[in-house]
N, C-alpha and C positions, 0 to 999 in steps of 0.2 A: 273398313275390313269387312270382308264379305261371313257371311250368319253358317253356322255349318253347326245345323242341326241333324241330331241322332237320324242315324238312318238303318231302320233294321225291320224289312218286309218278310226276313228271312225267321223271326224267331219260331215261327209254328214248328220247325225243324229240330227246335232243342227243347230240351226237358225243362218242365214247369221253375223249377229252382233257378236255371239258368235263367231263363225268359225275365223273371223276377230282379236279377240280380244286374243286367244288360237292361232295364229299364229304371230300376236306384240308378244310374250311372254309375257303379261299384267299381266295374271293372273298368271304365276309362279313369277312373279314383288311382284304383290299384294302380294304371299304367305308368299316370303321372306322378306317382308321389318318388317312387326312387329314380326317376326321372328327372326330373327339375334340380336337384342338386348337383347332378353331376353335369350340368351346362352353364360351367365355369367361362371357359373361353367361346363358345359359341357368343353369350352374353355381351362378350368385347365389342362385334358389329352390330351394327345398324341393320335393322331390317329395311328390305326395298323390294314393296312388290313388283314382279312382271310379268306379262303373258308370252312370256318366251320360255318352251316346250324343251322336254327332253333334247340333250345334242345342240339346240341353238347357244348363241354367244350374246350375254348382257354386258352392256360397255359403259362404264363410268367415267363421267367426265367432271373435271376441278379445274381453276382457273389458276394460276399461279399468282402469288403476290406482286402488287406494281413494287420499285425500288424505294427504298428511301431516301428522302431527300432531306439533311441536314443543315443547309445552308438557308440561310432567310433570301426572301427577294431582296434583291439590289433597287432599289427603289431610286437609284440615280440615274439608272438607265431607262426608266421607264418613263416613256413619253405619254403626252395624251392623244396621240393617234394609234398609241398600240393596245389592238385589241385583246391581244391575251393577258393585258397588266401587268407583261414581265414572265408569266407564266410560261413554260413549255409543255405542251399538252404530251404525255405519257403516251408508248403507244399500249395499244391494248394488249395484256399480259397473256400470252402461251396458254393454250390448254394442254393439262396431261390427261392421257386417256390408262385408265385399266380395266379388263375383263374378266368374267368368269362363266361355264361355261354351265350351263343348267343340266346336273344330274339326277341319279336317284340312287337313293337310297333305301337301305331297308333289310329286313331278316323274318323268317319266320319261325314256327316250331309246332309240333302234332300235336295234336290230344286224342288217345281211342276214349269212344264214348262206351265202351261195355267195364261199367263199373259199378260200384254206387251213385245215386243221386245226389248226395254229400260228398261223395270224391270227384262228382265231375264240378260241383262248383267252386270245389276247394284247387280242383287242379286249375280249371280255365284262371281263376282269380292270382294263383301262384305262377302261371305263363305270362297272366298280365304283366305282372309282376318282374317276372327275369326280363320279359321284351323292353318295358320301360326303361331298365338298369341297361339293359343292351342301347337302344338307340342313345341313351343319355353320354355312357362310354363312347361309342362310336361315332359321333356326332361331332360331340365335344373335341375329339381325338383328330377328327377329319382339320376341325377348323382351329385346331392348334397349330398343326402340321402349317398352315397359312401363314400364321403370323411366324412362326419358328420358321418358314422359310425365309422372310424378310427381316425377322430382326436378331435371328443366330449369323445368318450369311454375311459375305464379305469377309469372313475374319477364320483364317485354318492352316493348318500347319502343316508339313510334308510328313509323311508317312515313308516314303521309301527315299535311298540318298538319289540324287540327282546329278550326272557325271556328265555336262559338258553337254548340254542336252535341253531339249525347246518342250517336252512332258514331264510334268511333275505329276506327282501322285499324292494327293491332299486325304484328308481327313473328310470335307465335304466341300463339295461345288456349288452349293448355296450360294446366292449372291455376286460370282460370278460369271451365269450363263446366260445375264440378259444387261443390256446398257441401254439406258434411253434417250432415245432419239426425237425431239419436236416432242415429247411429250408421252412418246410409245413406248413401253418393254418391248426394245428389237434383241433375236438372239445377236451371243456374239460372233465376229467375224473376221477377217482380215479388213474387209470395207469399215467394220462398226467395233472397233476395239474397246477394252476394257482398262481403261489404266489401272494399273497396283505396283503395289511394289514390296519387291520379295527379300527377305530378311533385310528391307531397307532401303531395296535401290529401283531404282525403277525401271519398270517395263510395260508391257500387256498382254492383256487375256486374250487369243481371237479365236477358240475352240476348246471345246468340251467336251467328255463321255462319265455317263454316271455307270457305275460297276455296279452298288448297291445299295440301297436305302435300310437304314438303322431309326425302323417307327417307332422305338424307345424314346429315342431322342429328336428325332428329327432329323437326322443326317444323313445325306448322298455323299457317300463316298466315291471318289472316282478321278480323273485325271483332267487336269489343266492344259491349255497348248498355249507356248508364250511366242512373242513374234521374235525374242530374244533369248539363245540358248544362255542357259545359267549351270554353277557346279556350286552344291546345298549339300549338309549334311540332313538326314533324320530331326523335324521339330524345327527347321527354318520355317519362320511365318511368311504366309501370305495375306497381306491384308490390301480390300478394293480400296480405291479413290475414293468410292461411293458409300464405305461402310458406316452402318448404323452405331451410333453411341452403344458399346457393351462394356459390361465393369466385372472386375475381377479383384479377390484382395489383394494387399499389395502391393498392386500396379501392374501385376502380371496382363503381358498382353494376348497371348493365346492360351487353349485347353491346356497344352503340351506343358506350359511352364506350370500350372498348378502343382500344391499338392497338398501332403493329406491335411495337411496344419492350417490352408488357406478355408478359416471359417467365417461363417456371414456374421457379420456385428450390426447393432443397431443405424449405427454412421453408414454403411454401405447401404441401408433400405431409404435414410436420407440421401444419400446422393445421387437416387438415382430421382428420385421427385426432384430436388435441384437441377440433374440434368436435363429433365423434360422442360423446367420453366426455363433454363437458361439459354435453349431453343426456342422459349414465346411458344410450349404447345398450350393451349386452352385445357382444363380436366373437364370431365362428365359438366353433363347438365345439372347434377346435382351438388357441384362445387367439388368433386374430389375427383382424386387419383384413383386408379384402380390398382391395387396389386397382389399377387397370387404366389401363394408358396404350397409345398407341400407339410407332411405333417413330422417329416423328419426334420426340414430346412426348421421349421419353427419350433421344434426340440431346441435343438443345436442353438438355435440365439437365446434361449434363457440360461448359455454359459457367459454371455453377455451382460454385465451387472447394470450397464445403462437402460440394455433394451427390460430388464426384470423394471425396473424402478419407474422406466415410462408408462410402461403397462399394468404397475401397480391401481391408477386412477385411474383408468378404464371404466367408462359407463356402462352401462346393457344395453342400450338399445337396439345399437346395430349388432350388437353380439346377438342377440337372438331375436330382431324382427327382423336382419335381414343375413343374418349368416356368416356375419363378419368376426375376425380374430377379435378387430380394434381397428381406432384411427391412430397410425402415427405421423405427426406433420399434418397433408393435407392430402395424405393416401390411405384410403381405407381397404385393409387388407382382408384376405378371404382365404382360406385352405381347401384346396381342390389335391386329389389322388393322381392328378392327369400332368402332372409337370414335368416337361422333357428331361429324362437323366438317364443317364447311362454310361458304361466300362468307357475308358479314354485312357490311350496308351500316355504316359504321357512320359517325362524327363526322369521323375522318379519312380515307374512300373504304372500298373494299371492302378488307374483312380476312377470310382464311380463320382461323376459331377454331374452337381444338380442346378437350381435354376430356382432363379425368384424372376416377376415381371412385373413393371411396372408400366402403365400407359395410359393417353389420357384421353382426348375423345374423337369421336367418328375416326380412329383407329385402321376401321375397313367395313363393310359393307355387304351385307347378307343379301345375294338375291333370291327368294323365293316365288314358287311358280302362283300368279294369284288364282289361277283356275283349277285348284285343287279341290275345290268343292263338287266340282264337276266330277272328282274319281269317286265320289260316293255313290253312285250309280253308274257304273261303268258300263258306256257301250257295250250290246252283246251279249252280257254275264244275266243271266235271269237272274229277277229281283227275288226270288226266294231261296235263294242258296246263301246270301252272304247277310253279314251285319255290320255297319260300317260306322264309326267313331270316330271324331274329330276333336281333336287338340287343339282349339284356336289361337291358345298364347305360343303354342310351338310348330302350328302348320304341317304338324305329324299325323296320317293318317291311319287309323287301328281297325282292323279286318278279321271279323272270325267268320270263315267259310263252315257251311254247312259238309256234310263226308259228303264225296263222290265216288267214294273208291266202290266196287259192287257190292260189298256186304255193310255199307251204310255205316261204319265203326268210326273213320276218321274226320277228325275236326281241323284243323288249320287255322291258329294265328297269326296274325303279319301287322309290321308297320312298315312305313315309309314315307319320306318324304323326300319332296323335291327341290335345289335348289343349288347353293354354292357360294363357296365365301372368297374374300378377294380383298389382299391387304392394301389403302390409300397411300398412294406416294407423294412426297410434299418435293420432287427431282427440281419445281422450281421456285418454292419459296428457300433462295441461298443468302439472306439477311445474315445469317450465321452460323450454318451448315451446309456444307454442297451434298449430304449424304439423303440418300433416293428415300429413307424411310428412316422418321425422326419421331413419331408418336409412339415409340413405347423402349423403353431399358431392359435389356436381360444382365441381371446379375449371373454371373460363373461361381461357383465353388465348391469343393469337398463337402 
């Protein structure tokens, strides 16, 4: 990892207290501390440096699994002239390819310097402060949207009735507006369909239009095109070929069937760890599952008398060296504020439905720009206007610009960073799911 030391030629520019406080490292203190907690789902990926620049495309590639072979050699057939022993040499397994494409990120906020000297260090430190909480939220928020594209999608219900007719009108298009091909998220097409099958029967996806995105939760809403007219009432499910393991109590199989009574139990946070093993995912490097609720979902299960009694013997340690509820099973759970929920019309009126996840590891993959140390002295920009701060565990870049306005008053804080997230597809390890993305569970529920 490259060293990204303080860089700030700019401080003759600001008042003795600030200069003081920009040299404690105080305020890259302040930045990160309500920062770091709230990168819950950012955490899920793997970091991967690269030197591909704003607007370029990072492409990851994974090999698919060879087959299994269950049957012993025949060792009757095997002669001693044959040199593979009986063997058939496999051919070499498919590569899948996914991308993401290197952006930026980032916010800023003023400070007027005509104050006190006490108020100006008390305000930069309280900017620190909200920027942190901001990029932590927005970050976080960006690279949930990632995996909530992959592992909510494939699975949605009609929204409006459907008369005889090749467009439906879904809840969200997630999951059905890409099919993979040799290994590639190609959109879908007439040439490149989508199998599913709609309240049941089958057909295909070969077009899409999204109307509007619901960043609460993670949902494009928008309309489906089948290459076969259908007649649906309102809350007909669509579910892909390709959909990811989702769980709901019950048994309910889309949003639309919930309702208010469908609460999370302890048994539902197990089965979704069961569902990842009984896929063969591997968990974290450090033996466990990972999984994320908010602070209502884990209200709501201490009406639960199993999950109270599990959680009775709960140790500390990961409770507060590293942020966790508890281990239950062999998923250690975490409470994050960022968990996709939101209004869903459903069977019986609108129900807010939330969301627990569980997943387990190299999930997806972080690409980060490595020559970010390079923005600490920005081409151009005279070195004594700015001050520049570097977050090394988070590759976030923290900037207080000296005033340029004419009467010398305004300050300017900013971060930013550069990068993009991008969820792994397992489209060809199909030992026991053909579904494109298998390394993580969303629980559904009231």
């Amino acid at each position: 990892m490259p060293s990204f030391p303080l860089s700030a030629p700019g401080l003759h520019n600001y008042p003795v207290n600030l200069q003081n406080i920009v040299q404690d490292g105080i305020l890259i203190r302040e930045f990160q501390e309500p920062l770091m907690p709230n990168l819950r789902f950012r955490a899920c990926f793997v970091p991967m440096e690269t030197d591909r620049y704003i607007g370029q495309t990072f492409t990851f590639s994974k090999r698919g699994d060879l087959p299994s072979d269950i049957e012993p050699i025949n060792m009757a057939s095997v002669s001693d002239s044959d040199l593979n022993s009986g063997l058939t040499p496999q051919t070499q397994p498919l590569v899948e390819n996914y991308s993401t494409t290197i952006s930026k990120w980032g916010e800023a906020v003023h400070t007027n310097l005509l104050a006190a000297s006490v108020a100006i260090e008390d305000t930069f430190a309280a900017n620190a402060r909200a920027l942190g909480r901001q990029a932590g939220k927005g970050l976080d928020k960006s690279s949930r949207r990632v995996l909530s594209q992959a592992y909510l999608g494939g699975n949605t219900f009609l929204t409006a009735i459907a008369t005889a007719t090749t467009t439906l009108t879904v809840d969200n298009i997630y999951g059905f507006t890409h099919v993979i091909v040799n290994g590639i998220p190609t959109p879908v097409s007439v040439g490149n369909p989508l199998a599913v099958k709609v309240n049941g029967v089958a057909n295909t996806v070969v077009g899409y239009t999204e109307t509007s995105l619901r960043t609460v939760d993670d949902h494009a809403e928008g309309t489906l095109t089948l290459s076969g007219a259908v007649t649906e009432a309102i809350g007909a499910s669509v579910i892909s070929g390709f959909a990811p393991a989702q769980l709901r109590p019950n048994g309910k199989t889309t949003d639309y069937n919930l309702a208010a009574t469908d609460l999370p139990t302890m048994n539902d946070l197990l089965l979704q760890e069961a569902t990842l093993e009984s896929l063969n995912i591997p968990p974290g490097q450090d033996g466990f599952y990972y999984g994320y609720m908010d602070a209502i979902t884990h209200t709501k299960l201490y009406q639960d008398s199993a999950f109270q009694q599990a959680f009775q013997s709960q140790g500390i340690t990961d409770i507060y060296g590293r942020r966790a509820l508890g281990i239950l099973g062999n998923t250690m759970f975490f409470q994050t504020s960022h968990m996709p929920q939101g209004n869903v019309t459903t069977s019986g009126g609108t129900l807010n439905v939330k969301s627990t996840f569980v997943h387990g590891g190299e999930i997806g993959y972080e690409a980060r720009y490595n020559g970010i140390d390079k923005l600490l002295n920005p081409t151009g920009m005279a070195s004594n206007i700015h001050i520049t701060m570097m977050s090394p565990d988070t590759y976030i870049v923290m900037q207080f610009r000296a005033p340029l306005d004419i009467h010398g008053e305004v300050s300017t804080a900013s971060w930013k960073f550069l990068g993009n997230w991008v969820a792994a597809t397992d489209s060809l390890s199909n030992d026991v799911s053909n579904a494109y993305y298998k390394r993580g569970v969303y629980f559904r529920h009231a």
